[in-house]
C-alpha positions in Angstrom: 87.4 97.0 80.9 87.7 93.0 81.9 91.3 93.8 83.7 89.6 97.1 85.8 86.8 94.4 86.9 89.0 91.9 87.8 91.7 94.6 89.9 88.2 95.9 91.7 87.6 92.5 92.6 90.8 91.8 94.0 90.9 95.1 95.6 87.2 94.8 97.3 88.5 90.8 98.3 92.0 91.8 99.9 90.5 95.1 101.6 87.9 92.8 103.3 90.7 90.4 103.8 93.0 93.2 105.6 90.3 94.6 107.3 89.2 91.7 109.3 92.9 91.5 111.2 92.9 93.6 114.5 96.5 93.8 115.3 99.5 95.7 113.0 101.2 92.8 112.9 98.4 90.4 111.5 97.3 93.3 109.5 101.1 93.7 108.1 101.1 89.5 107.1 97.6 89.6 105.6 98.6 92.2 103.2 101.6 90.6 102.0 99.9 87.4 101.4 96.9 88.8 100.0 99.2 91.2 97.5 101.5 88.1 96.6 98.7 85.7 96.2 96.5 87.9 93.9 99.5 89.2 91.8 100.8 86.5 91.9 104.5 87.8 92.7 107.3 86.4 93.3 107.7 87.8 96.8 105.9 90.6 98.7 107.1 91.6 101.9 106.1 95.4 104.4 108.9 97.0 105.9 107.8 99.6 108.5 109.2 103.7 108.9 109.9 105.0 111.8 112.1 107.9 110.7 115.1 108.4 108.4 117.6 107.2 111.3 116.0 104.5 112.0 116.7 100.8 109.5 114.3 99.7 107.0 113.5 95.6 108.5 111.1 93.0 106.6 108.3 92.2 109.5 106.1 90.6 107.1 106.8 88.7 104.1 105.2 86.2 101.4 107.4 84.7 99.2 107.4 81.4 96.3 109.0 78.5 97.6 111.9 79.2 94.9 112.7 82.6 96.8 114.9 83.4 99.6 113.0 84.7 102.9 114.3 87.9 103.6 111.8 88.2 106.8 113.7 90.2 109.5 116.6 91.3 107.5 117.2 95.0 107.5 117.6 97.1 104.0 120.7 99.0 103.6 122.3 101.2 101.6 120.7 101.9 97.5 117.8 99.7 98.0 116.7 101.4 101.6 116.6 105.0 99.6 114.5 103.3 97.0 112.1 102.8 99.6 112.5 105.2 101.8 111.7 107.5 98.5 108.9 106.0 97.9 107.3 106.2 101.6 108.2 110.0 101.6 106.6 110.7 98.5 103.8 108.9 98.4 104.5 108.0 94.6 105.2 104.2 93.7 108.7 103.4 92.2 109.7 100.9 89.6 113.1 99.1 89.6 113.7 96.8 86.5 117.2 97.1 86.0 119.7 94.8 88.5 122.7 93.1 88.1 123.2 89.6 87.2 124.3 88.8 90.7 121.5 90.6 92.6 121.4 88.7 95.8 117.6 88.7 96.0 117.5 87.1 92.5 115.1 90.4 91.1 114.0 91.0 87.9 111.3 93.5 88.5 110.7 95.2 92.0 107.4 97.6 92.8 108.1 99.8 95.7 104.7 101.5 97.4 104.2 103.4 100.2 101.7 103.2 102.9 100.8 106.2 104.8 97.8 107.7 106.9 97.3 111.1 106.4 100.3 112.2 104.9 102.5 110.2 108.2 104.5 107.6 106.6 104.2 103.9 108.0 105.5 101.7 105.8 106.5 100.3 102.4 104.9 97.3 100.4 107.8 95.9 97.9 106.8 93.8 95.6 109.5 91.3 93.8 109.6 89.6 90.3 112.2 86.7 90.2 111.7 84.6 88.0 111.0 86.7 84.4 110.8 91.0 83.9 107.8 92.0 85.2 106.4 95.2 83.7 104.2 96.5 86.1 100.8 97.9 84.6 99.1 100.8 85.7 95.7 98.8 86.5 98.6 96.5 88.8 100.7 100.1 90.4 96.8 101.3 91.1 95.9 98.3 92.9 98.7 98.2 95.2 98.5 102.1 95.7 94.8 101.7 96.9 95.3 98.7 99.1 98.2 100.8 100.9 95.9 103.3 101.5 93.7 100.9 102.8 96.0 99.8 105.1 97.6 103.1 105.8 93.9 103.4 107.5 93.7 99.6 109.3 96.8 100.5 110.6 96.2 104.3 112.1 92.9 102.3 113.9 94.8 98.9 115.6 96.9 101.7 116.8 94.8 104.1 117.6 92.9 100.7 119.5 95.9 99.6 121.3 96.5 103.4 122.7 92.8 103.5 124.2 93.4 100.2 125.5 96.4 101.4 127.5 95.1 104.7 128.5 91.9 102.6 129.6 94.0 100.0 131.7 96.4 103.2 133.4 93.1 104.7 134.3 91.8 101.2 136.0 94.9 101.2 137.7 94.1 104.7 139.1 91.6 103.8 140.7 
């Protein structure tokens, strides 16, 4: 009962956190750092879908000082159809097995996906470094419901930035 507390906490914190940013971009870094800082991760980072064909790139990313940034690399390969299955499915995926020369240093990796009514937007990856993390379900729920919350932040910047530009092509037509 003390651990559900303490994740509705978080969650109510972060969402209010998330939900004060007004561009996808601020919304994207504020999520990381929010998600990192509360579960106190080794590295969190958003990497957003466009479609299958398109790469999976870090555009936001929090990360310990002992960590490598991986901010605007792109995901290839194994690890992109991790995450691509998780953004398709809607269902969080749990990596604890890698190699002893995993680049990236993992132990533990949480892969969620954000979406906004059923359209895929993104994926929240969550790393463990430095010791196996084994993700809890209070832990998997809390991620899953802040994605959701920002599947929604993110449908509105860009639903704000279309009206915007609609608004401005109609000034101009006048």
């Amino acid at each position: 009962m003390q651990k559900a507390g303490k994740f509705e906490n978080l969650l109510l914190l972060t969402v209010k956190q998330i939900q004060q940013q007004r561009e996808v971009e601020e919304i994207w870094q504020q999520t990381v750092e929010s998600l990192g800082t509360a579960l106190g991760v080794s590295r969190c980072m958003i990497l957003p879908y466009k479609d299958s064909s398109a790469l999976l790139e870090v555009v936001a990313e929090y990360r310990q000082e002992s960590c490598t940034s991986l901010l605007g690399r792109s995901i290839l390969d194994a690890e992109a159809a991790v995450v691509e299955k998780a953004i398709l499915s809607g269902e969080p995926l749990i990596v604890e097995q890698f190699s002893l020369a995993d680049l990236w240093q993992r132990q533990s990796m949480l892969v969620v996906g954000v979406r906004y009514m059923d359209q895929p937007l993104g994926a929240i990856v969550l790393h463990q470094c430095n010791f196996p993390h084994h993700w809890q379900a209070g832990e998997i729920a809390f991620v899953q419901e802040v994605a959701e919350q920002v599947g929604c932040c993110i449908a509105h910047a860009n639903l704000k930035q279309r009206l915007e530009e609609a608004r401005a092509l109609a000034q101009e037509a006048y």
